[in-house]
PDBQT receptor file of N, H, CA, C and O in Angstrom, charges set to zero:
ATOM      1  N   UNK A   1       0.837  -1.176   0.000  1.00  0.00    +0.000 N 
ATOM      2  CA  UNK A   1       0.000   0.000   0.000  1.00  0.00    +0.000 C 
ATOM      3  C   UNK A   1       0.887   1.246   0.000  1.00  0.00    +0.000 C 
ATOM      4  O   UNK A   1       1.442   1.326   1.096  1.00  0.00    +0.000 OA
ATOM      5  N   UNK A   2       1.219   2.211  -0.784  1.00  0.00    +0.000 N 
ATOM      6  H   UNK A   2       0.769   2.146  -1.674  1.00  0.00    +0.000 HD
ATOM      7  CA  UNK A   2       1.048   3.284  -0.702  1.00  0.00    +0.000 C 
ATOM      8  C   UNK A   2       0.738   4.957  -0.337  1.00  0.00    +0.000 C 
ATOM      9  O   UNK A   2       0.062   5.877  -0.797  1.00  0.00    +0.000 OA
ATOM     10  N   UNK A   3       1.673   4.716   0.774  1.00  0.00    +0.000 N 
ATOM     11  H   UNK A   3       2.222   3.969   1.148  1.00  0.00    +0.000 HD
ATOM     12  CA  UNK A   3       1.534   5.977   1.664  1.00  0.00    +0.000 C 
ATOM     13  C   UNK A   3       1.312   7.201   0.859  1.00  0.00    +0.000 C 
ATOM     14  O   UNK A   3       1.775   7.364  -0.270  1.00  0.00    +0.000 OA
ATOM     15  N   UNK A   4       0.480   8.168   1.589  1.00  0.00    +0.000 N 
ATOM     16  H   UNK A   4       0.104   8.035   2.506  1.00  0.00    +0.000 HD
ATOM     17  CA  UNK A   4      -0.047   9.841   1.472  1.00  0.00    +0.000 C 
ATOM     18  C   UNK A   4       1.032   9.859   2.083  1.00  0.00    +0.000 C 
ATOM     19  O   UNK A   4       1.389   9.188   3.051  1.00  0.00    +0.000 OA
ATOM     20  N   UNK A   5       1.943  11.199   1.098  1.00  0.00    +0.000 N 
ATOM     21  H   UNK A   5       1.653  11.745   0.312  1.00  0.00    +0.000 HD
ATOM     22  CA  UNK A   5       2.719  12.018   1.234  1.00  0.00    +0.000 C 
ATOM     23  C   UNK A   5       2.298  13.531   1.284  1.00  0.00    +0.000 C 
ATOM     24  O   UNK A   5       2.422  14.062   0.180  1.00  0.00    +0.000 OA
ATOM     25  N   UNK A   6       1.950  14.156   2.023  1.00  0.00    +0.000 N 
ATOM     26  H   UNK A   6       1.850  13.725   2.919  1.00  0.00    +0.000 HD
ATOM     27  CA  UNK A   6       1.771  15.785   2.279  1.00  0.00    +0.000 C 
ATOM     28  C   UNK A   6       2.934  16.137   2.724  1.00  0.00    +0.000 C 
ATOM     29  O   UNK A   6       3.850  15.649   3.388  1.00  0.00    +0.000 OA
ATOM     30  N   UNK A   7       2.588  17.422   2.022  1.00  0.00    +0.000 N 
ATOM     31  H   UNK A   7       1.844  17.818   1.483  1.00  0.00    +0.000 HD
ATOM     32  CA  UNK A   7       3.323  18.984   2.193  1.00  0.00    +0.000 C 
ATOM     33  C   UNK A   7       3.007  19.881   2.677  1.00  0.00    +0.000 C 
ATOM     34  O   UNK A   7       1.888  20.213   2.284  1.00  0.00    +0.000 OA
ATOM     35  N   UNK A   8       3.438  20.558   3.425  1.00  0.00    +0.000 N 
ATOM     36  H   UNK A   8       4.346  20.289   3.744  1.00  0.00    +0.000 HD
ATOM     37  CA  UNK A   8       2.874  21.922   3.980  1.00  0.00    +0.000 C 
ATOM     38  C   UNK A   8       3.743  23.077   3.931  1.00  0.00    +0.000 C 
ATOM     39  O   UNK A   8       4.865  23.056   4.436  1.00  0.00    +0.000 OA
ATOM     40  N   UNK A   9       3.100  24.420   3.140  1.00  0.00    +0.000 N 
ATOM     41  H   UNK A   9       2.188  24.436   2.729  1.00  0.00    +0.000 HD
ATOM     42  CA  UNK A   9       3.384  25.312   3.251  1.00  0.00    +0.000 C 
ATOM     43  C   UNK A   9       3.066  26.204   3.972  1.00  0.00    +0.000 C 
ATOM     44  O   UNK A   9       1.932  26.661   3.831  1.00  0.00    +0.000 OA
ATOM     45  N   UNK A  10       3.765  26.643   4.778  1.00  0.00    +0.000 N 
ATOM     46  H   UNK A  10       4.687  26.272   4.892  1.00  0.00    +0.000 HD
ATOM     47  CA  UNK A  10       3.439  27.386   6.004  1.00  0.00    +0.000 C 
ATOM     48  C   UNK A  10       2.947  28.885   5.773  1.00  0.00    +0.000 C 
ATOM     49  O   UNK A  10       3.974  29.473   5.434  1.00  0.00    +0.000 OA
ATOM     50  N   UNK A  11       1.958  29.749   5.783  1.00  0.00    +0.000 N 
ATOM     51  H   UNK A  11       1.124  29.271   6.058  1.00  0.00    +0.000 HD
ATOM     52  CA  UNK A  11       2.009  30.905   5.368  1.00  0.00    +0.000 C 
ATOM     53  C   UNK A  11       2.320  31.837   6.988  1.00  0.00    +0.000 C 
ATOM     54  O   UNK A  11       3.274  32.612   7.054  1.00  0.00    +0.000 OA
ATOM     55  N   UNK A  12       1.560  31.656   7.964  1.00  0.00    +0.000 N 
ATOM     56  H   UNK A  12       0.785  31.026   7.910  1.00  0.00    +0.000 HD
ATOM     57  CA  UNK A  12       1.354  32.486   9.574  1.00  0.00    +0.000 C 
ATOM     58  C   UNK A  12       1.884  31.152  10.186  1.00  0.00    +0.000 C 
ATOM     59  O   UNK A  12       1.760  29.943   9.992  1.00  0.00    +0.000 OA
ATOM     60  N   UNK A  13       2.689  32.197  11.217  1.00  0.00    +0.000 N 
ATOM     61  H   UNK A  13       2.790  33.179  11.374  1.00  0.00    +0.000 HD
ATOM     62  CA  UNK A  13       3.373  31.042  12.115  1.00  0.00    +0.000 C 
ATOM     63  C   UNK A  13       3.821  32.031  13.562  1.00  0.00    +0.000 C 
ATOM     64  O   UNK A  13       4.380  33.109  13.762  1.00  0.00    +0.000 OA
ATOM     65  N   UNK A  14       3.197  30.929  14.388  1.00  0.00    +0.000 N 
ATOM     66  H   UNK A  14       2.743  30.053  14.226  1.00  0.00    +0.000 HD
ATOM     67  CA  UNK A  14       3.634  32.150  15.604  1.00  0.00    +0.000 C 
ATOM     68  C   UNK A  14       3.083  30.725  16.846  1.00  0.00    +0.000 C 
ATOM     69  O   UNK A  14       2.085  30.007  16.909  1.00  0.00    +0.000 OA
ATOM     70  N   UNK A  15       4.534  30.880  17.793  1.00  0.00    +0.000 N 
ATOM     71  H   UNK A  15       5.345  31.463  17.741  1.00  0.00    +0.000 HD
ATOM     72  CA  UNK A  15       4.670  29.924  18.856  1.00  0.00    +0.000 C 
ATOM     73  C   UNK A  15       3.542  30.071  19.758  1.00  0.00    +0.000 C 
ATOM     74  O   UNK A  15       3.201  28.949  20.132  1.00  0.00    +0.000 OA
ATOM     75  N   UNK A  16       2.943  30.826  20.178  1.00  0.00    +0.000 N 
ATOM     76  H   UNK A  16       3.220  31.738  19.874  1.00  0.00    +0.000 HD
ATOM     77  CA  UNK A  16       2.145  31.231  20.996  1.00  0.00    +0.000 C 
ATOM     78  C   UNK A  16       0.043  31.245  20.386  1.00  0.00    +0.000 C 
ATOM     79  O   UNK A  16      -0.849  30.734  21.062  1.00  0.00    +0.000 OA
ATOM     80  N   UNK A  17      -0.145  31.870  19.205  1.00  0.00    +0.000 N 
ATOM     81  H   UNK A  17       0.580  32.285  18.656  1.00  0.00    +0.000 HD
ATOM     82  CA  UNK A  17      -1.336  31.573  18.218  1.00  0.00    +0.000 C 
ATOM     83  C   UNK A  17      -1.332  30.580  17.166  1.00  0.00    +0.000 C 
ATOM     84  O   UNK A  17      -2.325  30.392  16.462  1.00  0.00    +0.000 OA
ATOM     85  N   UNK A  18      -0.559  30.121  17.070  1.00  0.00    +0.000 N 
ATOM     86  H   UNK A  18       0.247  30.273  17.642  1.00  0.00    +0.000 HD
ATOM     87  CA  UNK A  18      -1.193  28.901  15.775  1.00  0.00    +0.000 C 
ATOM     88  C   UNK A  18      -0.311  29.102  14.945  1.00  0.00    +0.000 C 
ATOM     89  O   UNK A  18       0.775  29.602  15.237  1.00  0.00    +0.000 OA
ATOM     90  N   UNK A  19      -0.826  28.553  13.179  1.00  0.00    +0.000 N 
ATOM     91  H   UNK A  19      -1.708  28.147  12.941  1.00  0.00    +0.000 HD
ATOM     92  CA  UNK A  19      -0.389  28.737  12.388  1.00  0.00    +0.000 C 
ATOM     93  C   UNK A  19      -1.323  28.125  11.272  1.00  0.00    +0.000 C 
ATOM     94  O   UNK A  19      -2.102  27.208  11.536  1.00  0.00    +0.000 OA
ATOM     95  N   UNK A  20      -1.175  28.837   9.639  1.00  0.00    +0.000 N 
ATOM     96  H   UNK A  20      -0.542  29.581   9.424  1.00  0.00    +0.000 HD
ATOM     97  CA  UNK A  20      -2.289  28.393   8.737  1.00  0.00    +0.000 C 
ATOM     98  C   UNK A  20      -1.027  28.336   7.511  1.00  0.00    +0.000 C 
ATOM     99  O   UNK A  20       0.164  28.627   7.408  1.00  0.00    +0.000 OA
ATOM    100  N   UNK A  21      -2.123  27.770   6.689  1.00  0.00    +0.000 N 
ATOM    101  H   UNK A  21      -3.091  27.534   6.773  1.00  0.00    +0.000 HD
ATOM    102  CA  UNK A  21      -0.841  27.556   5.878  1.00  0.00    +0.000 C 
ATOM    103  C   UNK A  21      -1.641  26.491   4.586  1.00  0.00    +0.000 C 
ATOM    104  O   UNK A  21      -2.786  26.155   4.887  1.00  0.00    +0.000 OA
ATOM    105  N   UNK A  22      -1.194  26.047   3.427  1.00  0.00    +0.000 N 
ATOM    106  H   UNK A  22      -0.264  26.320   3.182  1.00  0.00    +0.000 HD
ATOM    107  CA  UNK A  22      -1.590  25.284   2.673  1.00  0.00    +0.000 C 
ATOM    108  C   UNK A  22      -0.910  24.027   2.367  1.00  0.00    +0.000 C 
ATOM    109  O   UNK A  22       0.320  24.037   2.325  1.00  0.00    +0.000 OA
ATOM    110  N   UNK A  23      -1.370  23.256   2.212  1.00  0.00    +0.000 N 
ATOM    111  H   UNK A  23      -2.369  23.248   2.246  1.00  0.00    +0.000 HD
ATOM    112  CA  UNK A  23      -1.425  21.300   2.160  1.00  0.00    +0.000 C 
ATOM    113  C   UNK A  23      -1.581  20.938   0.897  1.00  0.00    +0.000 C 
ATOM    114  O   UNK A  23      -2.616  21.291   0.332  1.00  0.00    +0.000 OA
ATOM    115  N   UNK A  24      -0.615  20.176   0.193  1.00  0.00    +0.000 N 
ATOM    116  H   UNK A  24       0.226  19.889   0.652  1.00  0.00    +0.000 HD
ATOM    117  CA  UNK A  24      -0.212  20.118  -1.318  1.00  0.00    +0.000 C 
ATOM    118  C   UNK A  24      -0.481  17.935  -1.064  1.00  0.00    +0.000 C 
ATOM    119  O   UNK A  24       0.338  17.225  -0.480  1.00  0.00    +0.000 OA
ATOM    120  N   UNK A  25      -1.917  17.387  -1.758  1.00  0.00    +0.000 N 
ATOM    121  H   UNK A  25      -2.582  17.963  -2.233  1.00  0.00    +0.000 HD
ATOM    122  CA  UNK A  25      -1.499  15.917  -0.927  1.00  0.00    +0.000 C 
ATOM    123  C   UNK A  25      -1.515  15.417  -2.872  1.00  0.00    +0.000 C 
ATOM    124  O   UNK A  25      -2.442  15.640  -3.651  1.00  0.00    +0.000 OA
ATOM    125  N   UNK A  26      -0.292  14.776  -3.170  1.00  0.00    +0.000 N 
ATOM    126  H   UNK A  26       0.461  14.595  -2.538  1.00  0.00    +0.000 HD
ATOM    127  CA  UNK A  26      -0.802  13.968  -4.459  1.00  0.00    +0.000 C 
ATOM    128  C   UNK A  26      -1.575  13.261  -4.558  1.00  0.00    +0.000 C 
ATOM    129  O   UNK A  26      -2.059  13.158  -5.685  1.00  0.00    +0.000 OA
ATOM    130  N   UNK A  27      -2.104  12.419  -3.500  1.00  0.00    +0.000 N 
ATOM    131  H   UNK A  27      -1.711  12.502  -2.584  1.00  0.00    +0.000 HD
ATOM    132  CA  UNK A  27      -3.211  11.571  -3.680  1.00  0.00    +0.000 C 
ATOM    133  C   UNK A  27      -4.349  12.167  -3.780  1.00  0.00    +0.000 C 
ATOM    134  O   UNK A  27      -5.112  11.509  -4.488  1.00  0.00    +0.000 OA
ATOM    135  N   UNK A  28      -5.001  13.535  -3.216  1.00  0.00    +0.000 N 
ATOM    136  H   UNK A  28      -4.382  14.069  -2.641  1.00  0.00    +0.000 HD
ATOM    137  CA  UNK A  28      -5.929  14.283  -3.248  1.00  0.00    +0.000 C 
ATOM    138  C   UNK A  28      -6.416  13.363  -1.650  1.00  0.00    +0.000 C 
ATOM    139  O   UNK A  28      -7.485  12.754  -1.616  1.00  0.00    +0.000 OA
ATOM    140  N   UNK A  29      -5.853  13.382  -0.926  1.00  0.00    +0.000 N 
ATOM    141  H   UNK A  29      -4.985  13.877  -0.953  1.00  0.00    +0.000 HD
ATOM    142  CA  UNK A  29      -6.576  12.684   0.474  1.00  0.00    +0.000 C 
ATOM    143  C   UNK A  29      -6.270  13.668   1.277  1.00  0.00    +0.000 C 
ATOM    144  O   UNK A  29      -5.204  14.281   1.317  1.00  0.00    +0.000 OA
ATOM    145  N   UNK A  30      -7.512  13.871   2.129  1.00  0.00    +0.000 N 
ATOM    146  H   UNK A  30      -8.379  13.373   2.097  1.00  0.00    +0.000 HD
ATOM    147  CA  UNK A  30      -7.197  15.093   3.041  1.00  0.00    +0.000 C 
ATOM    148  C   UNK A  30      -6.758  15.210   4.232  1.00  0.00    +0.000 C 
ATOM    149  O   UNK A  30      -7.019  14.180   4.854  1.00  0.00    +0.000 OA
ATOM    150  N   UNK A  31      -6.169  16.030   4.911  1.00  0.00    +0.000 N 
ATOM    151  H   UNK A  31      -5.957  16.867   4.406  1.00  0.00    +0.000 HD
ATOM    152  CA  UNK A  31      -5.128  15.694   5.999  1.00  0.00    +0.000 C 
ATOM    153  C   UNK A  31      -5.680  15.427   6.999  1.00  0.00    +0.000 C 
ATOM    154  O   UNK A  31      -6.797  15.919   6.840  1.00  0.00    +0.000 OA
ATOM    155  N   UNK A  32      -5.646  14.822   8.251  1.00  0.00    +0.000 N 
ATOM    156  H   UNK A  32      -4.739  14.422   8.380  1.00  0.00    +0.000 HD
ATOM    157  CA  UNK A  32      -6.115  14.733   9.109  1.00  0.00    +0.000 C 
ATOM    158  C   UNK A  32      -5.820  15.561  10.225  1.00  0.00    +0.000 C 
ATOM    159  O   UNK A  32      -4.796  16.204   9.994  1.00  0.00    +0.000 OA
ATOM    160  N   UNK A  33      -6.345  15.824  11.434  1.00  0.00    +0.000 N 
ATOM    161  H   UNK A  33      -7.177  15.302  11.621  1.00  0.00    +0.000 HD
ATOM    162  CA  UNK A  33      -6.412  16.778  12.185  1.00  0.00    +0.000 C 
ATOM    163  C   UNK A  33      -5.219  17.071  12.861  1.00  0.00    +0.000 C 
ATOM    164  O   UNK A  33      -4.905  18.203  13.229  1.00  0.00    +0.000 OA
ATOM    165  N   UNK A  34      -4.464  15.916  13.048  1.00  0.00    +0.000 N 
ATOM    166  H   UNK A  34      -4.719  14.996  12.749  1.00  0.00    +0.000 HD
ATOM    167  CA  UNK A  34      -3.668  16.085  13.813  1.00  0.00    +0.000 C 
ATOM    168  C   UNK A  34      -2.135  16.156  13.174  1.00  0.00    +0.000 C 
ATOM    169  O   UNK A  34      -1.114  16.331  13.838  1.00  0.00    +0.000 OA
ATOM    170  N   UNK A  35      -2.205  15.986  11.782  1.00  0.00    +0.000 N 
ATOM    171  H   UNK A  35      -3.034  15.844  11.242  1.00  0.00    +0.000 HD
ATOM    172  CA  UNK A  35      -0.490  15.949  10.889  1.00  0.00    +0.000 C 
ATOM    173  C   UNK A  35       0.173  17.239  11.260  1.00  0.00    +0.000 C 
ATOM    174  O   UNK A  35      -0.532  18.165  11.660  1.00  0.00    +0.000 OA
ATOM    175  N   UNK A  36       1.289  17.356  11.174  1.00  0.00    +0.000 N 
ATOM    176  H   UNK A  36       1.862  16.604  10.849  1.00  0.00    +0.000 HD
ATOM    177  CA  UNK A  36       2.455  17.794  11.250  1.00  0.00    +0.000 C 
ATOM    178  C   UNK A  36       2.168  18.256  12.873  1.00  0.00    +0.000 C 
ATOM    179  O   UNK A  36       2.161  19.478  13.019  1.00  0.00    +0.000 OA
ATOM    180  N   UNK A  37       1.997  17.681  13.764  1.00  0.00    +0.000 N 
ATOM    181  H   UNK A  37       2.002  16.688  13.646  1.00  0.00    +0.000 HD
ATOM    182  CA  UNK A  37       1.924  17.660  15.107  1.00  0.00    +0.000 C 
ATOM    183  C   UNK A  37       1.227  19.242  15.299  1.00  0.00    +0.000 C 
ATOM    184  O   UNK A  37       1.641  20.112  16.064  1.00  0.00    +0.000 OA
ATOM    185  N   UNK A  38       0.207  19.322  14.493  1.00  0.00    +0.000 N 
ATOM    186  H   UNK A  38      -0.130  18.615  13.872  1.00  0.00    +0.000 HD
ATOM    187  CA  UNK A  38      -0.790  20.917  14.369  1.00  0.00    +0.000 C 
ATOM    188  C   UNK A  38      -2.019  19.704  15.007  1.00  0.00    +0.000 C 
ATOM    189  O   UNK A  38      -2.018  18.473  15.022  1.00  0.00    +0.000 OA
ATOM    190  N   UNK A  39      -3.018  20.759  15.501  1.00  0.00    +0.000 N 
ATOM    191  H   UNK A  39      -3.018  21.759  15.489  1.00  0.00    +0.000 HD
ATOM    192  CA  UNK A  39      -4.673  20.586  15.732  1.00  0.00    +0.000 C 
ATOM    193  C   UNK A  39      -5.351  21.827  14.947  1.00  0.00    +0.000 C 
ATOM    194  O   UNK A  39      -5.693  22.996  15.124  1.00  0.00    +0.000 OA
ATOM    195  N   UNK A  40      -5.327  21.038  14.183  1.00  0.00    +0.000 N 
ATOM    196  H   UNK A  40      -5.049  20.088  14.039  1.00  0.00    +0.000 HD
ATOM    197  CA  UNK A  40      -6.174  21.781  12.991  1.00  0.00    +0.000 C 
ATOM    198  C   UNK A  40      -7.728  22.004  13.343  1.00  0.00    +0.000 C 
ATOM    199  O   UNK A  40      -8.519  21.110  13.644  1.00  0.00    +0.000 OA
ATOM    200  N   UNK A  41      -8.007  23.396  13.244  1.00  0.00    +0.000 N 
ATOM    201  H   UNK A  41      -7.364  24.122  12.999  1.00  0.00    +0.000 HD
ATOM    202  CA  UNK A  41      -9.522  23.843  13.619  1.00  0.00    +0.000 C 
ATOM    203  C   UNK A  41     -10.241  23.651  12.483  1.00  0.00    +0.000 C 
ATOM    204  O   UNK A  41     -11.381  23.187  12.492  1.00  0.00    +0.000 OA
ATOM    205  N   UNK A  42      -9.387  24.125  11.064  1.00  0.00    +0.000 N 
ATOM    206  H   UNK A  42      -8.461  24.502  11.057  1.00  0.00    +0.000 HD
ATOM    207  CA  UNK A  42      -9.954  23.901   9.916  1.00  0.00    +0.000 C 
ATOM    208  C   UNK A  42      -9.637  23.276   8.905  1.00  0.00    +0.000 C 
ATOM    209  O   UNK A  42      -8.418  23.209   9.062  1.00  0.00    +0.000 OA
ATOM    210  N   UNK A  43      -9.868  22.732   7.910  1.00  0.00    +0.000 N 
ATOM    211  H   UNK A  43     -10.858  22.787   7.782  1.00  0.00    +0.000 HD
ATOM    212  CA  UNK A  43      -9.283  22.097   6.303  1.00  0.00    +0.000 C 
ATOM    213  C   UNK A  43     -10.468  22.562   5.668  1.00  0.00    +0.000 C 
ATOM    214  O   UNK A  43     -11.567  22.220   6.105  1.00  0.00    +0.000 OA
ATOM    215  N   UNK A  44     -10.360  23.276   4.724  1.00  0.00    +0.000 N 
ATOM    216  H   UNK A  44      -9.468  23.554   4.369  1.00  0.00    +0.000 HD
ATOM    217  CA  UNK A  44     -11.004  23.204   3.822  1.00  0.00    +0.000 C 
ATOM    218  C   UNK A  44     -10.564  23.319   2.607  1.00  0.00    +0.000 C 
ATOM    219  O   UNK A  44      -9.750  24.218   2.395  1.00  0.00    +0.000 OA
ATOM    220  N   UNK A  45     -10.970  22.476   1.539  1.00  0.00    +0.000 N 
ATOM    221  H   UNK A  45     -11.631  21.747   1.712  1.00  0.00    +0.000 HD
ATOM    222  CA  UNK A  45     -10.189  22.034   0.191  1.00  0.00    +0.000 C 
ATOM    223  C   UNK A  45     -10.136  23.076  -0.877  1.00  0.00    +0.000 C 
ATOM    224  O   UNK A  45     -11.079  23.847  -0.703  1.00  0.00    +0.000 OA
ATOM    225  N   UNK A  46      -9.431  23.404  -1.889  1.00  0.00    +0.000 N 
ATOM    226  H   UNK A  46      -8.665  22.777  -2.031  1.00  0.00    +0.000 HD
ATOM    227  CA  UNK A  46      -9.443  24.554  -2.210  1.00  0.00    +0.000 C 
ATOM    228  C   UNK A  46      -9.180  24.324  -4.014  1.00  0.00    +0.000 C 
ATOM    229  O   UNK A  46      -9.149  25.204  -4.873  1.00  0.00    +0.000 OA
ATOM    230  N   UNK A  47      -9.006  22.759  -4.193  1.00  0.00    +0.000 N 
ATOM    231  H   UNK A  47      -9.031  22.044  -3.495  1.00  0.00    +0.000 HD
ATOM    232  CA  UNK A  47      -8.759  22.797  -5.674  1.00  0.00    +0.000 C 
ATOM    233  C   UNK A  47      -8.565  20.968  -5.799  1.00  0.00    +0.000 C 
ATOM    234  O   UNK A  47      -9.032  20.229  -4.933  1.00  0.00    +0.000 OA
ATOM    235  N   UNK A  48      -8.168  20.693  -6.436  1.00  0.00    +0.000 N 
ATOM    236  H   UNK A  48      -7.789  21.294  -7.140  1.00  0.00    +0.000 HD
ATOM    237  CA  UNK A  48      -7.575  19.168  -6.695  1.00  0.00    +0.000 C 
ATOM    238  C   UNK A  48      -5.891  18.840  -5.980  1.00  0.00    +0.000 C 
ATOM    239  O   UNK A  48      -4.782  19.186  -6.387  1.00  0.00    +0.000 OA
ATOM    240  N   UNK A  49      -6.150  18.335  -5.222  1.00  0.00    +0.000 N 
ATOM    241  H   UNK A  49      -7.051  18.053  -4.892  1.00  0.00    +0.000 HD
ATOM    242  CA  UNK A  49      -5.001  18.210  -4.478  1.00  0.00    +0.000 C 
ATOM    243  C   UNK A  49      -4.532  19.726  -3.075  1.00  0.00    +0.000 C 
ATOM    244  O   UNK A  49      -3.604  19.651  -2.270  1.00  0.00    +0.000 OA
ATOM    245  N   UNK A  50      -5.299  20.650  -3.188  1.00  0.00    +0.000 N 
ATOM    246  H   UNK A  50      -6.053  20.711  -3.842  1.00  0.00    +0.000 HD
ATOM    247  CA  UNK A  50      -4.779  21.568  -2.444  1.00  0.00    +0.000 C 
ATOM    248  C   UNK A  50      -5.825  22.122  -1.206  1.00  0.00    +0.000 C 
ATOM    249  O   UNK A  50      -6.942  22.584  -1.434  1.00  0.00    +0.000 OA
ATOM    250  N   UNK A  51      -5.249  21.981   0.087  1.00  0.00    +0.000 N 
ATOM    251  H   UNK A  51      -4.341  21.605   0.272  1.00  0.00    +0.000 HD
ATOM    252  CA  UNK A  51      -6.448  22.644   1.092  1.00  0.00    +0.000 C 
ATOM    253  C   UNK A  51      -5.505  23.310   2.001  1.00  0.00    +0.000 C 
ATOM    254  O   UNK A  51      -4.288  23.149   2.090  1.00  0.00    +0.000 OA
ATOM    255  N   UNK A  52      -6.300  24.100   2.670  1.00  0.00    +0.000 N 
ATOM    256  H   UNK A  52      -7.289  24.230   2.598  1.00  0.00    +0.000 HD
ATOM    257  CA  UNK A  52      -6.083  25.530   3.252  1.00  0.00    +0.000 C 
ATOM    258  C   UNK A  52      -6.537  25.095   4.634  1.00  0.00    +0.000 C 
ATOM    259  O   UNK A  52      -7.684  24.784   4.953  1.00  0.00    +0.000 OA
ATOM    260  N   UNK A  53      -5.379  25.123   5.456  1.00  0.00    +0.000 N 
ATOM    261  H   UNK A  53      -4.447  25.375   5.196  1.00  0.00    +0.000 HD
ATOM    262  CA  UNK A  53      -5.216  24.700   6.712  1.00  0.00    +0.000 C 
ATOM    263  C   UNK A  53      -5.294  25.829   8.045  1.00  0.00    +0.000 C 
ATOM    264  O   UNK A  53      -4.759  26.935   7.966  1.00  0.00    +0.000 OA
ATOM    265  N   UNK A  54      -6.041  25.367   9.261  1.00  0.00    +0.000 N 
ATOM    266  H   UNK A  54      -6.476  24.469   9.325  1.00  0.00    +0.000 HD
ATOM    267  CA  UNK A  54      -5.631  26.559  10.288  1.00  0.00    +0.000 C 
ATOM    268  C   UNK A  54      -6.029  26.165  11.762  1.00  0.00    +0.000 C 
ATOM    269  O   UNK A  54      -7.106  25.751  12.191  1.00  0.00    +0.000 OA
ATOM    270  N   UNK A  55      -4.694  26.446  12.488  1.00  0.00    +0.000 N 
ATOM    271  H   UNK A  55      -3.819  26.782  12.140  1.00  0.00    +0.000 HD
ATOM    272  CA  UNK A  55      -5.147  25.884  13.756  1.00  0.00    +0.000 C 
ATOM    273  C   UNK A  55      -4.515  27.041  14.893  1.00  0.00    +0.000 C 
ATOM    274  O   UNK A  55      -3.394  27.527  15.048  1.00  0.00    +0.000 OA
ATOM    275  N   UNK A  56      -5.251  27.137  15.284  1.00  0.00    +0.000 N 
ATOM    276  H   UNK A  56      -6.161  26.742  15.158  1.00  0.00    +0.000 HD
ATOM    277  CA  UNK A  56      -5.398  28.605  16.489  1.00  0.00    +0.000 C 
ATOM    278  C   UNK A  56      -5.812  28.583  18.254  1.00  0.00    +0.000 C 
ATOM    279  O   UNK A  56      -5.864  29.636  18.889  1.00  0.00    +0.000 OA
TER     280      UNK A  56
């Protein structure tokens, strides 16, 4: 089987509020809440393969 490989581009980043940022997945599978050790408040998908991430 075939692991999901995501990417994240970080746009806001700050130790103390969060950070948002966009998620590049080739498979088009969407990230789950908890990847890149974030708690994501939001995902919402934004194209074929691309969603717009934010956890605060």
């Amino acid at each position: 089987m075939q692991r999901n490989r995501l990417f994240f581009l970080a746009l806001l980043s700050s130790m103390l509020d969060g950070f948002s940022g966009f998620i590049y997945s080739p498979t088009d599978q969407q990230s789950s809440r908890n990847d890149f050790d974030g708690d994501f408040k939001e995902i919402k998908k934004l194209d074929e393969n691309w969603y717009w991430v934010a956890s605060y």
